[in-house]
N, C-alpha and C positions, 0 to 999 in steps of 0.2 A: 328734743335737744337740737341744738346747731347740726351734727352729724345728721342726722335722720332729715331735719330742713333740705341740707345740699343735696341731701341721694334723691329728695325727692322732685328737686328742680331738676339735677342731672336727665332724672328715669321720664318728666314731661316733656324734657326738651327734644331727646330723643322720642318717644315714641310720636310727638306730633311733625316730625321731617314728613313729608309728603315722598311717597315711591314714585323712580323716575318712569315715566310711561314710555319711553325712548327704548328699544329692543338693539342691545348690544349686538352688535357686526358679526362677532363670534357666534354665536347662538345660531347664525341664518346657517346650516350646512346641511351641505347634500352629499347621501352616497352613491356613486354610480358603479356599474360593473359592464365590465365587457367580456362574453366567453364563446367562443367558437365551439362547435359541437360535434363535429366531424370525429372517426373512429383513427382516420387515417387513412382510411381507404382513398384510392383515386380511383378516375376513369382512364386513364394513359391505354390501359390495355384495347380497350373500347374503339380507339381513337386511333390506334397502330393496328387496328384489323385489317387485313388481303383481301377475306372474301364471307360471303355470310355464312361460314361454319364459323371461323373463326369471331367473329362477331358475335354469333351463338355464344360459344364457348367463352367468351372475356365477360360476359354478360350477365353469365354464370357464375365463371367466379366473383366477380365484381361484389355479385348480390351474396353469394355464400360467405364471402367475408365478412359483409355486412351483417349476418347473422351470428357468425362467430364473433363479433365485437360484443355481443350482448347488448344491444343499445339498453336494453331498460335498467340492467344492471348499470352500465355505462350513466346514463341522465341521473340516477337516481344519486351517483354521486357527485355530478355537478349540482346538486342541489342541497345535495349536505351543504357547498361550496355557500350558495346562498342562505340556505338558512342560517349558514355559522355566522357571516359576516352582516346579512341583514340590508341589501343596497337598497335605495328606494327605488332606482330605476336600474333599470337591466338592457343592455344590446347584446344582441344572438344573432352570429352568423353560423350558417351552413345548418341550418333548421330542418334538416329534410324531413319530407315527407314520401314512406316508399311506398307505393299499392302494386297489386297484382293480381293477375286475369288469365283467363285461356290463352294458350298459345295461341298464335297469329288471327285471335280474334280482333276485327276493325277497331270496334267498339271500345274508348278510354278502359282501361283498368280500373277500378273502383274499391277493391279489397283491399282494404289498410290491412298492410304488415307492421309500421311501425309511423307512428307519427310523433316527432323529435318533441315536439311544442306542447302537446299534450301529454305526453309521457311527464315532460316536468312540471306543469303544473300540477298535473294528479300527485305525483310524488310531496312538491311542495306541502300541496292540501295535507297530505297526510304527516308532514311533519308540523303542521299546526301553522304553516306562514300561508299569508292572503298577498296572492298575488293573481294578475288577469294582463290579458294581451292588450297592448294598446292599437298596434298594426301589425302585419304578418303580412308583407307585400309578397309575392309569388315572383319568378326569374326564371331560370329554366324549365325545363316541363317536358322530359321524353321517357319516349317508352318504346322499349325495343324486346326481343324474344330473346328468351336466355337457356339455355341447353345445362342440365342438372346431371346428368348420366344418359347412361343410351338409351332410356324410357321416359325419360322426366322433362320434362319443357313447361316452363310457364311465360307470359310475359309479365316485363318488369317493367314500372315506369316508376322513375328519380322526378323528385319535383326540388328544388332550391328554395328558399325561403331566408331570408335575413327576418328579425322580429324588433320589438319594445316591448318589457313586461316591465310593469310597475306596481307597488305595492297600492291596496285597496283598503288597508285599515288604518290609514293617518287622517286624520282634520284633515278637511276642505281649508281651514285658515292657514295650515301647516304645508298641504301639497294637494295641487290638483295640476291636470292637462287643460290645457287651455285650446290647443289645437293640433292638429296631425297630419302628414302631410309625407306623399313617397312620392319618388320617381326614377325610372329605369336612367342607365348612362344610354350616350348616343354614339358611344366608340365601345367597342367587346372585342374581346376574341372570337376569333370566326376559326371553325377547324370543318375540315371535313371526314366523314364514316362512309367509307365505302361510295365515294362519288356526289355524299350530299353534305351542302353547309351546312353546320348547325350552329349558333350564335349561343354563346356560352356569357347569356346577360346578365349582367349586373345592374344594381343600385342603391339605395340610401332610404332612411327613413327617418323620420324627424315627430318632435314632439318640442311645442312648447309650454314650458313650466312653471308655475307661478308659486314660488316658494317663500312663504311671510309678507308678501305683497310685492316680489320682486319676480320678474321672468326671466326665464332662461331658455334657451333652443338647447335642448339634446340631440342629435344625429351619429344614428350609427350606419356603418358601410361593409363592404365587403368587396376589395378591389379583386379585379383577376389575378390569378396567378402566373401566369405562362408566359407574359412578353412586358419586359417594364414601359414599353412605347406606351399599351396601354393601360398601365398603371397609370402614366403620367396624365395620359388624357384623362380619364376618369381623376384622378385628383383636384386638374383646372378645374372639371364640372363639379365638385364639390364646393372651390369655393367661389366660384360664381353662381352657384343654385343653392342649396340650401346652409351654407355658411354664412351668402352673401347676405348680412344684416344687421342692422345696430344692436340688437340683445347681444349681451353675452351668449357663449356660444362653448357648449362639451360636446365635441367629437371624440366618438369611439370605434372601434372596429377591429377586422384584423385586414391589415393594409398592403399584404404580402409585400410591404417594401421593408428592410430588416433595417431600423433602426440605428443598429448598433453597428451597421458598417456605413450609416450615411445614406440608404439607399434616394435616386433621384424622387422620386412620388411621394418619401417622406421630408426628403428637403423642399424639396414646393410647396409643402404646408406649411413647411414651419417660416418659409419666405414669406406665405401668405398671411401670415399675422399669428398661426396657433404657435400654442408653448407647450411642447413635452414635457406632460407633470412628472414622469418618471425622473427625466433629466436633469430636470429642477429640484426633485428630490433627495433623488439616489443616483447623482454622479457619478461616484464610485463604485456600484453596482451593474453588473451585466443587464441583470431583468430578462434573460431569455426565455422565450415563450415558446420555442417552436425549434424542431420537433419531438414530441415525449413519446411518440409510438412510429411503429412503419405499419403499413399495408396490412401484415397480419398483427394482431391485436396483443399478440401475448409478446412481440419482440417492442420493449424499452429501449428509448435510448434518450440520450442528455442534450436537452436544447441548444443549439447554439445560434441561434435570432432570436430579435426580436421585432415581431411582425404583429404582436397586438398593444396596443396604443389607448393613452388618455389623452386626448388632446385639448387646449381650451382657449378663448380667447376675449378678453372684455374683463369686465368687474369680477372678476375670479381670482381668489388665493389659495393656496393649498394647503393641505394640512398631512396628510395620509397615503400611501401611494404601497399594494404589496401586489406578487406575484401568488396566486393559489393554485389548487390543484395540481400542483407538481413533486409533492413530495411522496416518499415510499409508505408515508402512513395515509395518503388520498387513495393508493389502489381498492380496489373492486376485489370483494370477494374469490371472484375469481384470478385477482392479479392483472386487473387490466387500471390503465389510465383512463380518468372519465372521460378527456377526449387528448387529442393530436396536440391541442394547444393548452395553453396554460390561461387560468381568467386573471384579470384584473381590474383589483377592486379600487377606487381614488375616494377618500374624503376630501370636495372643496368648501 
């Protein structure tokens, strides 16, 4: 019939349209994460020693604390953190790595008590996500004797560590590394322990990304904490070294300059061309990331900075932007915060 005729010119005409082979804009999206891993612990005490008992004994504590954070409890929920949300790439500051050896044996310490980096990737494994290290650049590096009671001494040596972990189960078409690429800053905090300097280094670590045929530079950082002069130096060196480049460009880290009050080393980024995805996002929103814990692990308290950051700059729009690991239903079995800071995860 006539009916039957038209449906079936209609049902030709469509099924012979040719599909566009042009990959909508929207489709190309990346997720990144940034999380610090720190319990909360500092070294202050370390660093305010008189004399070498005293140095003994801070050394001590320092490290006991660090046990009472649980780290493995502790990672194990920064990684729920990831596997809930799934980033394809990840920056990690404050990756320690801690070993320990004989008392005032010469010879480096070698005993791993806890190694941050691998603690989460085992963890991941076993929640079913495939992720692997892309760089693990190394920064401070000391080891000093530490005093446990009036029989017990070990020495202890802190290694710092900022990382890149990126997922290993996407297409080659979809995401791969294209190249890698760290370097220390040339300005640090310099403190001195009992008469000697010790250079409390920092620096950066970078990955370029080739995502649907398109590249990007990821760089994560980890500025000092202790004097904003050197924030600010370290900033310039950010974006005259590994920012300085025509790809689009996601910076991440935790920046200890607070955001949310303006600090100087975050306005000199955002001078230098990057845009706070948060900002852009969630105006209206605090976003504080810091601090969720103090020194001992069991005392909570409510963020008021914000010192971890997305930063980005180039052919990049945003879509996504949230604060994790900071709510009462992230704690640790035991009641502790996965770490000091809170991660954040950006869809661009």
């Amino acid at each position: 019939t006539r009916r039957s005729s038209d449906l079936s010119i209609v049902i030709t005409l469509v099924f012979c349209q040719p599909a566009s082979p042009q990959v909508n804009e929207s489709d190309r999206k990346l997720k990144v994460m940034t999380y610090s891993m720190n319990s909360g612990n500092t070294l202050s005490g370390i660093f305010s020693s008189q004399s070498p008992a005293e140095l003994a004994a801070a050394v001590g504590v320092a490290f006991t604390r660090v046990q009472a954070g649980n780290p493995p409890e502790r990672i194990d929920a920064i990684a729920n953190q990831i596997a809930t949300t799934s980033p394809d790439i990840v920056g990690l500051q404050e990756v320690a790595l801690w070993r320990v050896g004989r008392p005032l044996d010469p010879a480096p310490a070698q005993t791993v008590a806890y190694d941050f980096l691998q603690i989460l990737l085992d963890r991941l494994a076993t929640k079913g996500m495939h992720y692997s290290a892309i760089s693990v650049p190394t920064f401070l590096d000391v080891e000093l004797t530490g005093v446990f009671g009036p029989t017990s001494a070990l020495d202890v040596r802190y290694t710092d560590r900022i990382a890149i972990i990126a997922r290993t189960d996407l297409q080659t078409s979809r995401f791969q590394i294209e190249d890698v690429d760290a370097g220390n800053f040339a300005t640090n905090t310099q403190v001195s322990v009992l008469g000697t300097q010790i250079t409390l280094l920092k620096g950066w670590v970078s990955a370029d990304i080739k995502d649907r045929g398109k590249t990007y530079r990821f760089v994560t950082t980890h500025l000092g904490g202790l004097f904003e002069a050197v924030q600010i130096a370290q900033a310039n060196e950010l974006l005259q070294g590994p920012t300085n480049t025509t790809l689009p460009v996601i910076l991440v880290g935790d920046f200890n300059s607070d955001a949310a009050a303006g600090g100087q080393a975050y306005s000199l980024l955002l001078n230098g061309g990057l845009t706070d995805v948060w900002s852009s996002l969630e105006p209206n929103s605090s976003g504080f990331t810091w601090p969720l814990s103090g020194e001992l692990p069991s005392v909570l308290l409510n963020p008021t900075k914000r010192l971890d950051l997305v930063l980005a700059r180039g052919a990049i729009s945003f879509s996504d932007i949230d604060v994790v690991g900071e709510d009462i239903a992230d704690l640790t079995p035991s009641g502790f915060r996965p770490s000091d800071h809170a991660g954040v995860v950006a869809t661009l």
